[in-house]
Wavefront OBJ file of the C-alpha trace (Angstrom):
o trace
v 98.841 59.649 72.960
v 99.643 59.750 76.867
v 97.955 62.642 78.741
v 100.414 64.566 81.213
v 99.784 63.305 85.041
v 97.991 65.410 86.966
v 100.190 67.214 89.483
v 100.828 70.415 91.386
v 99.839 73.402 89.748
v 103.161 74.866 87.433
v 102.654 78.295 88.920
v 101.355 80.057 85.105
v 98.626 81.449 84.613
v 96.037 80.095 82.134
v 95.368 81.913 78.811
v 91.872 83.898 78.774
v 89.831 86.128 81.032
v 90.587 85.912 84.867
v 88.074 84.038 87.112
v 84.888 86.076 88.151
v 86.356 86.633 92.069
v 89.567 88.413 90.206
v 89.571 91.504 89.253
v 92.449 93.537 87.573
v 94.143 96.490 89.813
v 92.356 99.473 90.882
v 92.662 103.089 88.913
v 95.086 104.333 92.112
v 98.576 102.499 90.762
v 98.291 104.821 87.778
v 98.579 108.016 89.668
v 101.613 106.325 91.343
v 104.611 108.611 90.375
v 106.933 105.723 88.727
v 109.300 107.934 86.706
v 112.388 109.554 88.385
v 110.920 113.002 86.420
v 108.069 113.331 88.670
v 110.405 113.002 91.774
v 112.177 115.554 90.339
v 109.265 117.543 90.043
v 108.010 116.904 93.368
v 111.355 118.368 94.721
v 110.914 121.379 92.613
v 107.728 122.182 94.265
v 108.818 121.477 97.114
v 111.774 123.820 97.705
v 109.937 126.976 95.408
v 106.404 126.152 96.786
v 107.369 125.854 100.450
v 110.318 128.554 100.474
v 107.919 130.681 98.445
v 104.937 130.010 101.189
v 107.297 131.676 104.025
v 108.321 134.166 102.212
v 105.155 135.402 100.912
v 103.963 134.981 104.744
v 107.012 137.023 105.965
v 107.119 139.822 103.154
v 103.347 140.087 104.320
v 101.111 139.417 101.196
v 97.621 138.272 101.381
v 96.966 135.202 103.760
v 95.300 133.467 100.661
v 98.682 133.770 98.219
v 100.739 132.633 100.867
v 98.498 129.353 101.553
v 98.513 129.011 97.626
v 101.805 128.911 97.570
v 102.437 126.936 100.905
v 100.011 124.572 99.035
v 101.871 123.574 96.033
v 104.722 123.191 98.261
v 103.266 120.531 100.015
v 101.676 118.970 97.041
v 105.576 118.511 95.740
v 106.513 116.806 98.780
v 103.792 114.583 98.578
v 104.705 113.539 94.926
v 108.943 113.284 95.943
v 107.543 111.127 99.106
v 105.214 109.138 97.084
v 108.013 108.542 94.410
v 110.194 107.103 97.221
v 107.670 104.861 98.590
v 106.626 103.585 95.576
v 110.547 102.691 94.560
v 110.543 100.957 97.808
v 107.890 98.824 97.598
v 108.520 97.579 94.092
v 112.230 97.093 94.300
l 1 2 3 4 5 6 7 8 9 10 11 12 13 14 15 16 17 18 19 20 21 22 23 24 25 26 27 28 29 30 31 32 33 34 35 36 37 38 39 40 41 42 43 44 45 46 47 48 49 50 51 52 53 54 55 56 57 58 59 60 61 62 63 64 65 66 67 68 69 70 71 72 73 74 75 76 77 78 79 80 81 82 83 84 85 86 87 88 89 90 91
């Protein structure tokens, strides 16, 4: 039985564990927002969180309540801007 001539490398991977100098991806790409539900989400939070922070500032409640709310507003964005960049990046 002839043995295959050694060549260039076909470009697969071999079956089994990987090498010891690679490792598999880091715990951050799961809190990567990949469906289109957290973008929808983060736009949510957005508009009610950061709509809600100036008008709890403006109707004059407590400094703390307004930040709160100011807060989750920006933690939306970050998830709808996250969302896009992600979508970006792998397509």
């Amino acid at each position: 039985m002839k043995r295959p001539v050694p060549g260039p490398p076909s470009g697969h991977r071999p079956a089994g564990p990987p090498p010891p100098g690679r490792r598999s991806p880091s715990g951050w790409h799961r809190l990567l927002p990949r469906s289109s539900r957290m973008f929808v989400l983060g736009m949510c939070l957005a508009v009610g969180g950061l709509g809600g922070g100036v008008r709890a500032a403006r109707d004059g409640e407590g400094v703390l309540r307004a930040l709160g709310i100011f807060g989750s507003g920006l933690l939306g964005l970050a998830l709808a801007v996250a969302y896009v960049v992600n979508y970006r990046r792998e397509r």
